[in-house]
C-alpha positions as CSV (number, residue, x, y, z in Angstrom):
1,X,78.5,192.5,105.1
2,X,77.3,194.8,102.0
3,X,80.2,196.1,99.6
4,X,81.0,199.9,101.2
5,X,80.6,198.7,104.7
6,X,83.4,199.0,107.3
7,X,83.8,196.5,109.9
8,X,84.0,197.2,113.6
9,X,87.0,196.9,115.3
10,X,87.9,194.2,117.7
11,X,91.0,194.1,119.4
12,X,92.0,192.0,122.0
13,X,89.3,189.7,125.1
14,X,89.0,193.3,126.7
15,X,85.3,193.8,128.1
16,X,82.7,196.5,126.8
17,X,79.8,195.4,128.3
18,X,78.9,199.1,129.6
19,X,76.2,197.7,132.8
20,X,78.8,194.8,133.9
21,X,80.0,196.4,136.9
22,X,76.4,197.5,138.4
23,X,75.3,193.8,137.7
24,X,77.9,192.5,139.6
25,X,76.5,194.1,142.8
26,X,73.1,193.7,142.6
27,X,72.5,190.7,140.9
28,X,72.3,187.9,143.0
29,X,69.8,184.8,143.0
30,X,66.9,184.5,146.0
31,X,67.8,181.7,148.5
32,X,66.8,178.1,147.7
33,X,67.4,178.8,143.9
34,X,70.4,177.7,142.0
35,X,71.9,180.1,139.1
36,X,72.4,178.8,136.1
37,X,75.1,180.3,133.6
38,X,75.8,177.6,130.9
39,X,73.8,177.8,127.7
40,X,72.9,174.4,126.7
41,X,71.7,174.0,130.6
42,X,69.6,176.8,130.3
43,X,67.9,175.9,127.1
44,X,66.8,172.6,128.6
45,X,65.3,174.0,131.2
46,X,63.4,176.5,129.2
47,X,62.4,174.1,127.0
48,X,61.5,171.7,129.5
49,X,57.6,171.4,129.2
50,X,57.7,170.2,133.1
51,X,59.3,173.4,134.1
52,X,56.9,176.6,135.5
53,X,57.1,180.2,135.4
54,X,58.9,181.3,138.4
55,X,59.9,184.7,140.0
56,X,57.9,187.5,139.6
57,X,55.4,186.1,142.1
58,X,54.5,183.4,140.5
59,X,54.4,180.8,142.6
60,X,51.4,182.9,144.4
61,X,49.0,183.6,141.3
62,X,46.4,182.2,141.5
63,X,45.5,180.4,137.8
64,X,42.2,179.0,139.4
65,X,40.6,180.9,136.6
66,X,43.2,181.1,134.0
67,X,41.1,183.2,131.5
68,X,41.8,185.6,134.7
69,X,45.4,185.6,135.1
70,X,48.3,187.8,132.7
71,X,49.9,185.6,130.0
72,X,52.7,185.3,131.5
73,X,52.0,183.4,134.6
74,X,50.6,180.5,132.6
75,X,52.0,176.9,131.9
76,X,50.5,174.4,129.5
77,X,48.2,174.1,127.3
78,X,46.5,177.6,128.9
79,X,49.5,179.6,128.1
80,X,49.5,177.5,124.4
81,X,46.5,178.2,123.6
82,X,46.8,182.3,125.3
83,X,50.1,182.9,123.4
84,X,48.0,181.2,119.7
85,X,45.5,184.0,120.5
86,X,47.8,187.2,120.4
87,X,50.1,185.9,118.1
88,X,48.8,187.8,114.6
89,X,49.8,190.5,116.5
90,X,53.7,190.2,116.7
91,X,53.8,188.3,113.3
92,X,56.1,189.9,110.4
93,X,53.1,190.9,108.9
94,X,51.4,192.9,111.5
95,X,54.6,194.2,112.2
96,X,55.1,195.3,108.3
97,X,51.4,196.4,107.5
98,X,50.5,198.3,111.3
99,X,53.2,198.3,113.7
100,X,56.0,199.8,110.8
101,X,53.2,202.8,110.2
102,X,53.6,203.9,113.9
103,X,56.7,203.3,114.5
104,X,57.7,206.0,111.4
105,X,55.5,208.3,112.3
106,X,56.0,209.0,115.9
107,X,59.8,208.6,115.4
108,X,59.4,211.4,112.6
109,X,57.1,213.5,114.9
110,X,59.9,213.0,117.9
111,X,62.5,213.7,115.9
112,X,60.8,216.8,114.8
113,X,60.5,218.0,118.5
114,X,64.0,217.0,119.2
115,X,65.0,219.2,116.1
116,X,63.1,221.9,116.9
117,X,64.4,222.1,120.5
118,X,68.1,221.3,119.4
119,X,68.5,218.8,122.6
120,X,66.4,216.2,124.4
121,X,66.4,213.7,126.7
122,X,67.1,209.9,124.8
123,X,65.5,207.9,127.6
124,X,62.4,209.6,127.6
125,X,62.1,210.0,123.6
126,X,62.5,206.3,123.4
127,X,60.3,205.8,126.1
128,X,57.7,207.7,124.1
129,X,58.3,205.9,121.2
130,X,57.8,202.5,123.0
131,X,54.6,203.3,124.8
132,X,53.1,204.6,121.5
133,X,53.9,201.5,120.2
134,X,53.1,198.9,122.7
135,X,49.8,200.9,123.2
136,X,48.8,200.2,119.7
137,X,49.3,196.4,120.5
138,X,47.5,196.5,123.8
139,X,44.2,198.9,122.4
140,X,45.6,201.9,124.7
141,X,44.9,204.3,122.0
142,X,41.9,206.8,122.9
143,X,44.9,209.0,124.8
144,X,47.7,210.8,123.4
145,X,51.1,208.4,123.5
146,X,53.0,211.8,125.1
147,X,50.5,212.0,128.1
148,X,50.3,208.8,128.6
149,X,54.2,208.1,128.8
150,X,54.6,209.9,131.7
151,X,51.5,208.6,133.5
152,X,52.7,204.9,133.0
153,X,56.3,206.0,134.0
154,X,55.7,207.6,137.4
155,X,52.8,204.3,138.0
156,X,55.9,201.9,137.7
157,X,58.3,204.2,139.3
158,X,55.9,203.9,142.7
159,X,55.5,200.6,142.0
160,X,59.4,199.7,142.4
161,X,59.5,203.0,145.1
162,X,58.6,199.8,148.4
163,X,56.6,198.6,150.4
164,X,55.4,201.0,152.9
165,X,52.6,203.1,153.5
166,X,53.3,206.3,151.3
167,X,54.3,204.0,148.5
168,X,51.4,202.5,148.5
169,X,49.4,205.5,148.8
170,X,51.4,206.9,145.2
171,X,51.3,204.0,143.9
172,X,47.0,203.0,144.2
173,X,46.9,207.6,142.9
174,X,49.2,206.9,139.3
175,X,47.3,203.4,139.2
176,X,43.8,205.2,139.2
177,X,45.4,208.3,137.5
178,X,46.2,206.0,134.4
179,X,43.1,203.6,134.8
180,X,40.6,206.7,134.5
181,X,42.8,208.3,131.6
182,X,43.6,205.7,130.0
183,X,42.3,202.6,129.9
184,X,38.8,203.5,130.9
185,X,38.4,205.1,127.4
186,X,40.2,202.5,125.8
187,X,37.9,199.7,127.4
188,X,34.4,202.0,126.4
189,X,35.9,202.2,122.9
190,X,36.2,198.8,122.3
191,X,33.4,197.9,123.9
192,X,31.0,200.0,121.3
193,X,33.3,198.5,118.6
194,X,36.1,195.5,118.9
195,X,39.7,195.8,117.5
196,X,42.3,194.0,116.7
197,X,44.3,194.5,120.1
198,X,44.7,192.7,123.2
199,X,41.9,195.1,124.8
200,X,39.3,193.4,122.7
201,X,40.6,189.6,123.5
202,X,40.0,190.4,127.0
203,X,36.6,192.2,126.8
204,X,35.5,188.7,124.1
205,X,37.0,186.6,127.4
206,X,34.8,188.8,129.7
207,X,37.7,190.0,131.6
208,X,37.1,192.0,134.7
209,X,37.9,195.7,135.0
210,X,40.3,194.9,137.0
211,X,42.3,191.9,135.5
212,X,42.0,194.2,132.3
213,X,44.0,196.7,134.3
214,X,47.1,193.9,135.1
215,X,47.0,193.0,131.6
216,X,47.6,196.2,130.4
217,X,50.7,196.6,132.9
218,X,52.1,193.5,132.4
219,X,52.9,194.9,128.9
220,X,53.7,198.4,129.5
221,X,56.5,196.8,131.4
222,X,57.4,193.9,129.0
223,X,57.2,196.2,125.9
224,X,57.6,199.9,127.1
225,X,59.8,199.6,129.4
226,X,62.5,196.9,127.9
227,X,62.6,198.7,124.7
228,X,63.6,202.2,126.3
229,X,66.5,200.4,128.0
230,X,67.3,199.0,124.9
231,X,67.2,202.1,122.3
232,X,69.2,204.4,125.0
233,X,72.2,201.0,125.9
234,X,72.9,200.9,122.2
235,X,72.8,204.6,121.4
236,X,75.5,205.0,124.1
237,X,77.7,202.3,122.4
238,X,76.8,203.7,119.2
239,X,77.7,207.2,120.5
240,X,81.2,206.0,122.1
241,X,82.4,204.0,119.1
242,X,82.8,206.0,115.9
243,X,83.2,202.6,113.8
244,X,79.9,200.9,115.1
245,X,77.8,203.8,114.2
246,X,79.4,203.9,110.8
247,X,78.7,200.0,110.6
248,X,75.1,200.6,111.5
249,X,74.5,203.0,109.1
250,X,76.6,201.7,106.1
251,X,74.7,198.0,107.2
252,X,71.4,197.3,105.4
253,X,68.5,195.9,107.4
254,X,70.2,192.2,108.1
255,X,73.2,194.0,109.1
256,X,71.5,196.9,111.5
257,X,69.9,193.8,113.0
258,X,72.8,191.7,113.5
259,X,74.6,194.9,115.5
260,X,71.6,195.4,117.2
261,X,71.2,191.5,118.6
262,X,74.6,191.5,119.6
263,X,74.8,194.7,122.3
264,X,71.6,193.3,123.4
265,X,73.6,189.7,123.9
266,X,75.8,191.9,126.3
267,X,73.6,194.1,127.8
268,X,70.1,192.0,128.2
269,X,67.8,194.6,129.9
270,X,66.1,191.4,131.8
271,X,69.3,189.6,133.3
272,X,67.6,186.7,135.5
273,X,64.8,184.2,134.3
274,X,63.4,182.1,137.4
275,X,61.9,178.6,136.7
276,X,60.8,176.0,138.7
277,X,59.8,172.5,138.7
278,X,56.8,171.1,140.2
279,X,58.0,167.1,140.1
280,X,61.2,167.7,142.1
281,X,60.7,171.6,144.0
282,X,63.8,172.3,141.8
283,X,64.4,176.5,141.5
284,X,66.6,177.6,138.8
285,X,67.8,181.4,138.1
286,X,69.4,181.6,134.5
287,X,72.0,184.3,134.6
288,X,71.4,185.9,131.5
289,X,74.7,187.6,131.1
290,X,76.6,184.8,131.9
291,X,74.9,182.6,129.5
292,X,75.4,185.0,126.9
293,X,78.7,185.0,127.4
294,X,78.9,181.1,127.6
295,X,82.5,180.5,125.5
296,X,80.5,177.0,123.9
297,X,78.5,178.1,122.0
298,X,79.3,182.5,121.8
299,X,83.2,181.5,120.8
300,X,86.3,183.9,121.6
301,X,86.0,187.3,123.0
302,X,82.6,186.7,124.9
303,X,82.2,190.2,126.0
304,X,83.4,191.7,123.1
305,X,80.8,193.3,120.1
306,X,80.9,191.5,116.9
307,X,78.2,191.5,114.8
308,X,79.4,188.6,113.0
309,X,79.6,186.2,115.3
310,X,76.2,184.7,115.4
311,X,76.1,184.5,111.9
312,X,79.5,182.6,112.4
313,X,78.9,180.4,115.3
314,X,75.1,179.2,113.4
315,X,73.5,180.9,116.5
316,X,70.3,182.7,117.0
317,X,71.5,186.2,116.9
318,X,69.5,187.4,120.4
319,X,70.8,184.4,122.1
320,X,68.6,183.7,125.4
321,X,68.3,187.7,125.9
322,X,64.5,187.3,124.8
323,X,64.3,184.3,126.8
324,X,63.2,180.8,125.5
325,X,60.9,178.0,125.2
326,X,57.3,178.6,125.5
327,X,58.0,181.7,127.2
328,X,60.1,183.4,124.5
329,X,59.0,187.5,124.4
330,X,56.4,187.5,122.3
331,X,57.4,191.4,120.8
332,X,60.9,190.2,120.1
333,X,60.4,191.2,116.4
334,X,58.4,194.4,117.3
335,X,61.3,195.6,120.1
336,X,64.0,195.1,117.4
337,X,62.3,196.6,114.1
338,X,61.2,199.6,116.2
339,X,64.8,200.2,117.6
340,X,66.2,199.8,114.4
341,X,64.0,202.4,112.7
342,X,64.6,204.7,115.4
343,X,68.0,204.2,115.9
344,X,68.6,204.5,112.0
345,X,66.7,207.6,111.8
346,X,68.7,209.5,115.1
347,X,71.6,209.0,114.2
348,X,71.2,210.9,110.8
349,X,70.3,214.2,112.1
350,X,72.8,216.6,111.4
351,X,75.1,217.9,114.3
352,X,73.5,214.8,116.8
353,X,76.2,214.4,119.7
354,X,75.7,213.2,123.5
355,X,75.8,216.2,125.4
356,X,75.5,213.8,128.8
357,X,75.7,210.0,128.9
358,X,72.8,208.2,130.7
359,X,73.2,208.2,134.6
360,X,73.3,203.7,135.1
361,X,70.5,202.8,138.2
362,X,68.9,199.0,138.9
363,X,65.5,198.1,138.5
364,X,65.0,195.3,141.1
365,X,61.6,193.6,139.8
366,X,63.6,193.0,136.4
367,X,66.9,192.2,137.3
368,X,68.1,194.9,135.0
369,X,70.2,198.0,134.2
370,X,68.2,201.4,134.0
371,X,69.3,204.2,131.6
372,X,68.3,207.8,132.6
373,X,69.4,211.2,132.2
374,X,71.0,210.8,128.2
375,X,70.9,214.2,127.2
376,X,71.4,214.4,123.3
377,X,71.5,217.9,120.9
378,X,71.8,218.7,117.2
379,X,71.3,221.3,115.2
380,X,68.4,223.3,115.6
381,X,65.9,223.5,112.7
């Protein structure tokens, strides 16, 4: 803590955890897999270079032709050697020389808009701010981040909508919709000059159109649509607690991030991570929350915020909320420094209030709280 800063208060093993409640009736593990909720046991098995991706379909991709398949369905040395190639992208300092230029500038151009209107709608401000973002990491940047935000959102909306016929009518139109908009320009840019985005890889690996088109969805939803949880859950806690917000913006950088790690400890936005072993058919499903909450190794008050007590307990501040092992999220650093920056920059505008909190709903595919409906104002400029 810097000299000037005021420490949140923490008073008593009372729970704040703000999605607990809608977890606790829709989470649940799929038959024939076992939940796992203790720390250390989950860290072995993540770490376990036996163990496989699981969930998500995974035991159903086909890695035949692994130069074929999203990232994230690969094991091994494929997924080594996949993860060494996009790496420079999600280092400190891409993330300080590129990532920190567009993350200002769109949240001073949002923030602008929001100004000008005098009230606005967090989730999809922060949902702007992440696809502009992740798109600049993917190579999605021949389209405007503000039309493409709602293009991707109503894609995976239909996605999660089912299964029948009508769904999958909507979902094949905002698919094509987003393809032809998109990433067909994206792909013709890069192919009369190569960048350094994941776009490029793929067209150097001689991807096909269409596993281009999966790539570019697998992270819209890992980095778009993770990070607008994110922003809005800790806005709402910063909103209904006076002394965080003054903590947060008293904190310097070390401190923002500390506060920042810790809500995300008890509200992970992806709350089940499925693994299985091929030696033994063994299925586990590591409860997020609970191992977040795990007394050995998060100490007293588990569901209580303190941004001290990584530091205190010589833990990594996240926890397992980005996962762990091979698999760790890749755009750890990019969700946090983008969140931060926004978050910083919000909650300075003169007059900013929640005029509505966020209505709470559950995204099935991630296991996870959605945030929609956070109406904000200000004063008007």
């Amino acid at each position: 803590m810097q000299d000037g800063e005021t420490a949140p208060i923490i008073d008593g093993n009372g729970d704040e955890r703000k999605s607990a409640c809608l977890a606790a009736r829709h989470m649940a593990v799929p038959d024939g897999v076992r939940r796992v909720e203790c720390f250390a046991d989950a860290r072995d098995i993540l770490r376990n270079p036996a163990s496989r991706q699981g969930g998500a379909g995974a035991e159903h991709v086909d890695v035949g032709d692994p130069e074929q398949v999203p990232v994230f369905y690969l094991d091994g040395e494929m997924h080594r050697k996949r993860r060494a190639a996009i790496a420079n992208l999600f280092t400190p300092k891409a993330i300080a020389t590129r990532h920190a230029r567009v993350m200002e500038q769109t949240t001073d151009a949002l923030l602008a808009r929001f100004r000008t209107r005098g009230r606005g709608r967090l989730d999809a401000i922060s949902f702007e701010l992440a696809v502009a973002v992740a798109a600049e990491i993917v190579g999605l940047t021949e389209s405007p981040s503000w039309q493409m935000a709602p293009r991707i959102d109503a894609l995976l909306r239909s996605a999660l909508a089912g299964k029948g016929l009508m769904a999958k009518l909507a979902s094949a139109v905002h698919g094509l919709r987003f393809y032809w908009q998109d990433v067909r320009p994206a792909i013709k840019a890069r192919r009369r000059q190569r960048r350094d985005d994941i776009i490029s890889q793929t067209l150097d690996k001689g991807y096909s159109t269409r596993a281009i088109m999966i790539e570019c969805m697998t992270y819209a939803t890992a980095g778009m649509v993770t990070t607008r949880e994110f922003i809005t859950m800790v806005a709402w806690h910063l909103f209904d607690r006076p002394d965080l917000r003054r903590y947060f913006l008293d904190s310097d950088e070390a401190g923002q991030f500390a506060l920042l790690e810790e809500i995300l400890r008890l509200e992970p936005v992806a709350a089940m991570i499925q693994r299985r072993a091929d030696d033994n058919g063994d299925r586990a499903g590591i409860d997020i929350r609970a191992v977040n909450a795990d007394p050995a190794v998060v100490g007293t008050c588990p569901h209580r915020i303190d941004p001290g007590r990584a530091r205190r307990q010589g833990q990594n501040g996240g926890y397992m909320s980005f996962g762990d092992g091979p698999h760790t999220c890749p755009g750890r650093q990019v969700a946090m420094h983008e969140t931060r920056i926004f978050l910083d920059r919000l909650f300075r505008v003169p007059g900013l209030r929640l005029l509505q909190a966020p209505d709470l709903g559950w995204n099935q595919l991630l296991m996870g709280y959605e945030l929609r409906n956070a109406w904000i104002g200000c004063e008007r400029t």
